[in-house]
C-alpha positions as CSV (number, residue, x, y, z in Angstrom):
1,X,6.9,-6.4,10.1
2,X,3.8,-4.5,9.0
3,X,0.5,-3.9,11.2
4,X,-3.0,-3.3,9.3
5,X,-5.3,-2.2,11.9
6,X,-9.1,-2.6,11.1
7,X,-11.6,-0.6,12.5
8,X,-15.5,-2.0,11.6
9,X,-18.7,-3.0,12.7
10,X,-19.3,-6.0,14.9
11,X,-21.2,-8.9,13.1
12,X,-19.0,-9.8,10.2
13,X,-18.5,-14.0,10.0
14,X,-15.5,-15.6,10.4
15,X,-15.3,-16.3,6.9
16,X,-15.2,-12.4,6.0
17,X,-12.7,-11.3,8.1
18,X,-10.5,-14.5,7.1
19,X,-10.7,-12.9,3.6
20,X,-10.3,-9.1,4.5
21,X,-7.3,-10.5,6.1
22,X,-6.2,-11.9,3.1
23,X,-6.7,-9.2,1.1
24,X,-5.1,-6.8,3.3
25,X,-1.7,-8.8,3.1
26,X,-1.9,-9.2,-0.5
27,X,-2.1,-6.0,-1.2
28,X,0.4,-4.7,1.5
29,X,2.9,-7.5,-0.2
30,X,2.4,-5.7,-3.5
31,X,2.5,-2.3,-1.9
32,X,5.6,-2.8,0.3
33,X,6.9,-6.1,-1.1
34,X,6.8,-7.2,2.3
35,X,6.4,-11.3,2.9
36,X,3.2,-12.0,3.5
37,X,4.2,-14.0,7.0
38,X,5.2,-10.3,7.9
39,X,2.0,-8.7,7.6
40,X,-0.2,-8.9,11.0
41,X,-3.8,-7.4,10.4
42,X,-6.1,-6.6,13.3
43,X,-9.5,-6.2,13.0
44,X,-11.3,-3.9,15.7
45,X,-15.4,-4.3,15.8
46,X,-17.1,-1.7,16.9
47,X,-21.1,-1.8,17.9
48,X,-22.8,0.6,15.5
49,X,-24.0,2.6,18.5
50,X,-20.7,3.6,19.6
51,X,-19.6,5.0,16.0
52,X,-20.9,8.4,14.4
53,X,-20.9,10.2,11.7
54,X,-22.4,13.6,10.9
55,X,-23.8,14.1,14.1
56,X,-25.5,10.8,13.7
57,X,-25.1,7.3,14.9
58,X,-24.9,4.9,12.9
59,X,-27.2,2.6,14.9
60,X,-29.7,5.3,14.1
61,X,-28.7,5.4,10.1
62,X,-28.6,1.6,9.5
63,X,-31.0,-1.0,9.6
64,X,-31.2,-3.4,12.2
């Protein structure tokens, strides 16, 4: 069994993740050549204010 951990912002849709997801396995099955029922992929949201970069958060660098 395999284990992709995520680590991203909060606010994605259901939709995206269902597709990082997807991608993640496919390209762990072509990495590995593990079955794609084998590959477990967790995505971890973060809120922007609790991630940092260069001395900077990134709820300071980004948009709202």
């Amino acid at each position: 069994m395999s284990i992709i951990q995520v680590e991203m912002f909060e606010g994605s849709t259901v939709e995206k993740k269902v597709g990082a997801d997807l991608g993640f396995k496919r390209r762990m099955v072509g990495f590995a050549g593990a079955g794609e029922a084998s590959v477990n992929v967790i995505i971890d949201e973060i809120k922007n204010e609790n991630w940092a970069a260069g001395g900077e958060l990134y709820a300071d660098k980004l948009p709202d």
